[in-house]
C-alpha positions in Angstrom: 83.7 118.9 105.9 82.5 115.4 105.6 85.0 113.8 108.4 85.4 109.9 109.4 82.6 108.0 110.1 82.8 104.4 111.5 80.7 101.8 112.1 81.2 99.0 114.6 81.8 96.5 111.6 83.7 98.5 109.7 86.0 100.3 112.6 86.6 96.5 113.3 87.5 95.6 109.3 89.7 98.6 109.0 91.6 97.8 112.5 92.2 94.1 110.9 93.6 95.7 108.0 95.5 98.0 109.4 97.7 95.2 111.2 101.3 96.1 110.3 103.5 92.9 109.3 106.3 91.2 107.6 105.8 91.6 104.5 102.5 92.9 101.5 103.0 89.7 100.0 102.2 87.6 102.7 100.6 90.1 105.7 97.4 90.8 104.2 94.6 89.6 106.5 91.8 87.5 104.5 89.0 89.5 103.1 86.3 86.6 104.1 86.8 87.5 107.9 84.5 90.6 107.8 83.2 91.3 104.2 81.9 95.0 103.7 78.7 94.3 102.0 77.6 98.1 101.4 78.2 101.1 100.2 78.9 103.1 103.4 80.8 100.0 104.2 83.5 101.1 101.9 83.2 104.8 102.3 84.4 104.1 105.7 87.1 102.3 104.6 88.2 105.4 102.5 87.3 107.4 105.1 90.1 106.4 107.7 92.3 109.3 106.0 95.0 109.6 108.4 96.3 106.5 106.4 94.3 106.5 102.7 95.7 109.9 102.4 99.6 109.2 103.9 101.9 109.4 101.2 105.6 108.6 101.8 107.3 110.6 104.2 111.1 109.1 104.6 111.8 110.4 100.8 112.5 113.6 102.1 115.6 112.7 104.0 117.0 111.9 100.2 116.6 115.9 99.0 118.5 118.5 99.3 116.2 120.8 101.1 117.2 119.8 104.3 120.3 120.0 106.6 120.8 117.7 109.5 123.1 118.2 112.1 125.9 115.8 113.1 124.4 115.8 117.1 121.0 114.8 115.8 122.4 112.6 112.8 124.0 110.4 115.7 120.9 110.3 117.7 118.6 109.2 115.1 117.5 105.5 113.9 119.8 103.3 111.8 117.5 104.1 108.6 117.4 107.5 108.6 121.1 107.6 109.4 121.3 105.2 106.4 119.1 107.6 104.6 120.8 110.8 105.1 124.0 109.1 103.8 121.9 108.6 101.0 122.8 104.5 101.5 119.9 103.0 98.6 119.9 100.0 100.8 117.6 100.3 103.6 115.8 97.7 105.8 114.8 97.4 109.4 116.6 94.0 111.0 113.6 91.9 109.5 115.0 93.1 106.0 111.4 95.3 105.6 110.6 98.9 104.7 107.8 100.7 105.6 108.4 102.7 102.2 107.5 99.7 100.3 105.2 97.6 103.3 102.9 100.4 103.6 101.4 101.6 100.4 101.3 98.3 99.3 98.7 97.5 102.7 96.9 100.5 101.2 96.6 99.7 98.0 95.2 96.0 99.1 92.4 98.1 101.0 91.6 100.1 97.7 91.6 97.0 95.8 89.1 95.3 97.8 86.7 98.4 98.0 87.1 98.4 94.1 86.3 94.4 94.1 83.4 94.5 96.4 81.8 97.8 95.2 81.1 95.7 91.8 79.7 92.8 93.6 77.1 95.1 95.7 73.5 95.8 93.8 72.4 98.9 94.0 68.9 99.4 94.9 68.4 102.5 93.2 70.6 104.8 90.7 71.6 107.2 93.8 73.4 104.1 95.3 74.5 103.4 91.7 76.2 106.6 91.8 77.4 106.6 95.3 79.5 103.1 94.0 80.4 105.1 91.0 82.3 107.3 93.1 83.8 105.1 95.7 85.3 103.6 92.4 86.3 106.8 91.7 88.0 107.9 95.2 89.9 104.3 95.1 91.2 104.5 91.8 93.0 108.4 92.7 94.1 106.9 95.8 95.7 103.9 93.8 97.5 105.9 91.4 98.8 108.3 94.1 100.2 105.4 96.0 101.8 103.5 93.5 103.3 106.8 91.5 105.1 106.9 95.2 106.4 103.7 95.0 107.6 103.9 91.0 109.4 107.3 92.6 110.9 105.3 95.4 111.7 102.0 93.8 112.3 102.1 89.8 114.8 103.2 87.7 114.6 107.2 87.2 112.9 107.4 83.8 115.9 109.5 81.5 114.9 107.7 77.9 111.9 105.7 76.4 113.6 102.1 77.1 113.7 103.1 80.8 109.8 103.0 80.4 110.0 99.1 79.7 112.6 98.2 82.8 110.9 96.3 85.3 109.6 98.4 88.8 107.4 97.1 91.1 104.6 94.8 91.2 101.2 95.6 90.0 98.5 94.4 91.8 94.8 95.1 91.3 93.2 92.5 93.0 93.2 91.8 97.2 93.8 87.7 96.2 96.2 86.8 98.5 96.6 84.1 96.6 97.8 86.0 93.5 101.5 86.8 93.9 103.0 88.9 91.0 106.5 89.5 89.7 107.7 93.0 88.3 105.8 95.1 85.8 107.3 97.1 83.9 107.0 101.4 84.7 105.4 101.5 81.3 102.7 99.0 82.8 102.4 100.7 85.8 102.4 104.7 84.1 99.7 103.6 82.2 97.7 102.0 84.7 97.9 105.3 87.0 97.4 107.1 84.2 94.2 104.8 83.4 93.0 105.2 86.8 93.2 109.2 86.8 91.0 109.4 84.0 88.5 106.6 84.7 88.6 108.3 88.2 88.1 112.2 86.3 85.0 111.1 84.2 83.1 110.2 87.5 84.1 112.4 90.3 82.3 116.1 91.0 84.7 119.5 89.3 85.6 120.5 93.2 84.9 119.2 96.0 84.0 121.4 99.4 85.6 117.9 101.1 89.1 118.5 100.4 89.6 115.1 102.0 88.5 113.3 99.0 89.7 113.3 95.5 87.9 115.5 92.4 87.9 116.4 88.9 90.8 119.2 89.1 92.6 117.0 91.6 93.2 113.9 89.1 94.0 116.7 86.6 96.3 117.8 88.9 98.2 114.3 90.0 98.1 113.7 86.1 100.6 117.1 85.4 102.9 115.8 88.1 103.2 112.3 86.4 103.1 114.0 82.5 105.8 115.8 83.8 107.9 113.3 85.2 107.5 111.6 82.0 108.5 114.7 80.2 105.1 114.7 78.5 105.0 118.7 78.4 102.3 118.9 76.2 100.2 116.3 78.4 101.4 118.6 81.3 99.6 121.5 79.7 96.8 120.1 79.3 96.2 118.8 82.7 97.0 121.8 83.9 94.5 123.9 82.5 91.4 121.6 83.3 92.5 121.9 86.3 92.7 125.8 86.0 89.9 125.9 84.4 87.8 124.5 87.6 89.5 127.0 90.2 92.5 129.1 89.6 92.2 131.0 93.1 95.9 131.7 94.4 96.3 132.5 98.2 97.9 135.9 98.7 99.9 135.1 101.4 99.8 139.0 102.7 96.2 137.9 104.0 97.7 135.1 106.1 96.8 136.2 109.9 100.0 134.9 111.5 102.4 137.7 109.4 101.6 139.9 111.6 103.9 138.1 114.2 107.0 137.0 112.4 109.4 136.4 113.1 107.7 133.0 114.1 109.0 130.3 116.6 109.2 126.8 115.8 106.7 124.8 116.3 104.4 127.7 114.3 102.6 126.6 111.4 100.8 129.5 109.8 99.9 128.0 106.5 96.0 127.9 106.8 94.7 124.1 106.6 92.1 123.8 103.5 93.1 126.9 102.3 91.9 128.4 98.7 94.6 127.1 96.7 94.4 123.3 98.0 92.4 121.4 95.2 93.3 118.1 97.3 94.6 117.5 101.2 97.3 115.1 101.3 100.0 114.5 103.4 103.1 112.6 104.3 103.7 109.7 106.9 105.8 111.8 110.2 109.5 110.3 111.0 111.0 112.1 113.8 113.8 113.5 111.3 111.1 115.5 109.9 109.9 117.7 113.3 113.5 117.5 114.8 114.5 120.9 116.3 118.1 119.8 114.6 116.6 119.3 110.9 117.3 122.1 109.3 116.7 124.0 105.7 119.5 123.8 103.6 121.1 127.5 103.7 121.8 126.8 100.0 118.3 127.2 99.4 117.5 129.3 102.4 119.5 132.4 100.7 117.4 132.7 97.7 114.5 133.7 99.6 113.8 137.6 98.9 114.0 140.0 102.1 109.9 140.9 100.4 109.2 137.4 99.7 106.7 136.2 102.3 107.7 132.8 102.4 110.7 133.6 103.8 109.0 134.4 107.1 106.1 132.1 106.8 108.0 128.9 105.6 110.6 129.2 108.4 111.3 129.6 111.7 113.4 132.4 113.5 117.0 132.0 113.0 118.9 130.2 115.5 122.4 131.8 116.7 124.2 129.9 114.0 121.5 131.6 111.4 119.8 128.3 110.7 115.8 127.8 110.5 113.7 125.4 110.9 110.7 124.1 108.1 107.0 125.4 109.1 105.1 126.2 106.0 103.1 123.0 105.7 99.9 123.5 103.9 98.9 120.9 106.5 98.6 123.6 108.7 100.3 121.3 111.3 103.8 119.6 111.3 102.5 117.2 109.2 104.3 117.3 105.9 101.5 118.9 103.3 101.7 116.4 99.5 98.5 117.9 98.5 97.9 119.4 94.9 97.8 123.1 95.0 97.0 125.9 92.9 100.9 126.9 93.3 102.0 124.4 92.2 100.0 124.0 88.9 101.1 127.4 87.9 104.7 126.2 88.3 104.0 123.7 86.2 102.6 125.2 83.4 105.8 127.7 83.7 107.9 124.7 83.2 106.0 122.8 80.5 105.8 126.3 78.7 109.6 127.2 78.5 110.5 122.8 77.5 107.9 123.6 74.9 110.2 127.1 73.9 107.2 129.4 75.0 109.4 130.8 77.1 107.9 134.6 77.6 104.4 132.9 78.0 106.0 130.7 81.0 107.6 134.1 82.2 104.3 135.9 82.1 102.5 132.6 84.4 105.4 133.2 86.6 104.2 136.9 87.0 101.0 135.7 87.2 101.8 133.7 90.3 104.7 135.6 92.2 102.8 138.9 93.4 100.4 135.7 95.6 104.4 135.4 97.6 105.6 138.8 98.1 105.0 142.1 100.1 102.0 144.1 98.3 103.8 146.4 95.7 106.9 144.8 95.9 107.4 142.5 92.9 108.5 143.5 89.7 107.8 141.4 87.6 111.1 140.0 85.7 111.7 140.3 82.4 114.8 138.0 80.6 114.6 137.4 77.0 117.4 134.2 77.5 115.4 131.1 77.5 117.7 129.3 79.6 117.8 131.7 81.9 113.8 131.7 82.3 114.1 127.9 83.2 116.4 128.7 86.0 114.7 131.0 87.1 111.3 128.8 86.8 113.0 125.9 88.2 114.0 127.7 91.3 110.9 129.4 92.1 109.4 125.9 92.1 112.2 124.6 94.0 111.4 127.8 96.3 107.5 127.1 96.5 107.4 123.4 96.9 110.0 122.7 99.8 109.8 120.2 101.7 106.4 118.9 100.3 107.2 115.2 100.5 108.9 113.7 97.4 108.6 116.7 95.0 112.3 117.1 95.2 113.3 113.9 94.9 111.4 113.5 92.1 113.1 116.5 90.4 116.7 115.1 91.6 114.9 112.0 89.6 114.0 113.8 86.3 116.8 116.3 86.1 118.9 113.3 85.1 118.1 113.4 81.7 119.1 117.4 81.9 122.4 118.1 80.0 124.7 119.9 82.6 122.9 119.1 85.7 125.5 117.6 88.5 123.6 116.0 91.1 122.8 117.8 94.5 125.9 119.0 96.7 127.5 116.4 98.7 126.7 116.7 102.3 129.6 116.7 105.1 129.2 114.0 108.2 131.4 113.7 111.1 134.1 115.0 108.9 133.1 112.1 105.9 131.8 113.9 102.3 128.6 111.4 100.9 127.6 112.3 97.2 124.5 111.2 95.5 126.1 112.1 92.4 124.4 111.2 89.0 124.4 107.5 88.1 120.4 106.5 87.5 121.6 103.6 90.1 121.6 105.9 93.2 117.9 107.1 92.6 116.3 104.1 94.0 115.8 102.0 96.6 116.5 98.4 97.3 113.3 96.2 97.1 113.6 94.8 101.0 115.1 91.7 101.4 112.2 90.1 103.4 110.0 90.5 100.2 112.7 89.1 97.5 112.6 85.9 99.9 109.3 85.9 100.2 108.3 86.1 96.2 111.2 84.5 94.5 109.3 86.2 91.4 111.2 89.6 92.4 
């Protein structure tokens, strides 16, 4: 495993540009102070993965996987409090948002590795193709970070014209000079979209580094965004490259800690790097997150099989009110796991099959994938000939397999939108007060901070 490797110069250009401030428009540190002037200059950069490979974390609060108690609701910070009311309209008392402030300061990084990469001459075609792929590696990392901001920030896309409302900002230069407006989420789609496969044509099938991007991992982000477009076709597609490179599912019977359930919190018996991760990834910690007073929601709790595994390995004991606590990170740590698995690419193809009306065929990959999460010889495989009743059922089971992995449920709540009888998530109950998200597209994003609206008068 090829971890993080400094240099003097560079562990001091990285620490300047990891500087947290007012605002991405205005914060960024100059790129003439220390100018990375080769390649392994900008693999370090990449390198510092405890940040390059943070995705959002505070979108959780907004799902309905989790419960929080009214003694820890008090105790927390005046955003996440904010947040689990689901109040769109969050800032620090500066007016910023580390939701917005931070993958922006990321995506300035990437940008200048991209820049400088094409101002360094090779001396040979090895270091050719070592700048091929540091193109590569920034341009997965860009699309990952902005599709978290379009989640966070835009308008939930329900039609084509909500393609052509206007999002975020789109910026692929590190001129801090340059100050944009908003681009549309059809501009910025298709610029992840570009990215993915400019980044896919370069980068190795697999990699043994599951720190860095690779062929089945763009394939991979790419289903996630096809299907929050509702590109099921596109989804297909994506998925099956991906398949195609490694389809090894982890039977979770051969995970070591089963053997002492029930588990404790503060277990996390999810094997880090494990067969099915095609990519590592994972989520920026709030304190809401590993609180022993965040709970899984008991709505989704009780769907959990007594002989499916992830009922033990995905939760703690019970508490004496019958409420568990969130382990099952594929972080293998509390660290919230956003990484592209195996799993979840069989879910997806499930889903894309049955929108597509190959509904048996998306039964049959959820056969496929379901004896990986039970007790050996105890699945039976289900058969339904209702195709509405095979999305349910699909929908849950990927509802059931990707809790808690960062914005995943959010970005269903998102998509499901545009589903005729869906309702919204149920309302939760604090201090005695009902808050509902409900269903108005409105609800499903957040306010652009104020500190950046006065800062560019372009947003």
């Amino acid at each position: 495993m090829n971890h993080i490797k400094y240099t003097g110069m560079i562990g001091f250009l990285c620490s300047l540009l990891l500087v947290s401030c007012d605002g991405f428009l205005d914060e960024r540190p100059s790129k003439d102070i220390v100018v990375p002037n080769t390649a392994e200059d900008l693999h370090a950069i990449l390198n510092v993965v405890d940040q390059m490979n943070a995705g959002d974390g505070f979108g959780l609060i907004f799902s309905d996987d989790l419960h929080i108690s009214d003694a820890s609701w008090v105790g927390m910070g005046e955003l996440e409090r904010k947040g689990y009311q689901w109040n769109m309209a969050l800032s620090n008392a500066q007016g910023n948002l580390d939701s917005w402030s931070s993958p922006y300061s990321r995506i300035f990084r990437i940008n200048l590795v991209l820049e400088e990469s094409l101002s360094i001459i090779s001396g040979s075609a090895e270091e050719e193709k070592q700048l091929e792929e540091i193109r590569a590696r920034a341009k997965f990392l860009r699309a990952y970070h902005y599709f978290d901001l379009l989640e966070m920030f835009s308008h939930p896309i329900l039609n084509e014209d909500d393609l052509d409302r206007h999002a975020i900002p789109l910026k692929l230069t590190p001129s801090i000079d340059e100050i944009k407006g908003l681009a549309t989420s059809r501009e910025v789609f298709m610029q992840i979209i570009t990215d993915l496969i400019e980044a896919a044509e370069v980068l190795p099938e697999s990699n043994l580094d599951l720190l860095r991007p690779s062929k089945a991992a763009c394939y991979g982000l790419l289903a996630r965004i096809y299907l929050q477009l509702k590109e099921y076709e596109k989804v297909l597609e994506n998925v099956e490259k991906s398949l195609e490179i490694r389809s090894d599912l982890l039977d979770f019977n051969t995970v070591p800690e089963l053997l002492n359930i029930p588990l404790p919190r503060n277990t996390y018996p999810i094997p880090r790097f494990n067969t099915e991760v095609f990519m590592h990834l994972q989520s920026i910690s709030y304190s809401f997150q590993n609180s022993a007073q965040t709970f899984v929601s008991p709505e989704i709790y009780g769907t959990y099989d007594e002989d499916d595994i992830r009922k033990y390995l995905y939760f703690s004991v019970p508490n004496s009110d019958g409420n568990v606590n969130f382990i099952g990170n594929f972080s293998g740590s509390f660290q919230l796991f956003t990484g592209i698995t195996i799993g979840e690419l069989y879910l997806m193809k499930a889903e894309a099959l049955v929108r597509l009306g190959n509904s048996q065929e998306a039964l049959e990959t959820l056969n496929e994938f379901l004896p990986s999460r039970y007790l050996t010889g105890t699945f039976e495989p289900f058969s339904i000939n209702d195709a509405g009743e095979v999305l349910d059922l699909v929908l849950l089971e990927r509802r059931k397999e990707l809790i808690n992995r960062g914005l995943n449920r959010w970005r269903d709540l998102r998509r499901f939108l545009g589903d005729s009888g869906w309702q919204g998530p149920v309302g939760r109950t604090i201090q005695g007060e009902l808050y509902e998200l409900g269903t108005k597209p409105e609800n499903y994003r957040l306010e652009i901070p104020p500190n950046e609206q006065s800062l560019n008068n372009k947003l």
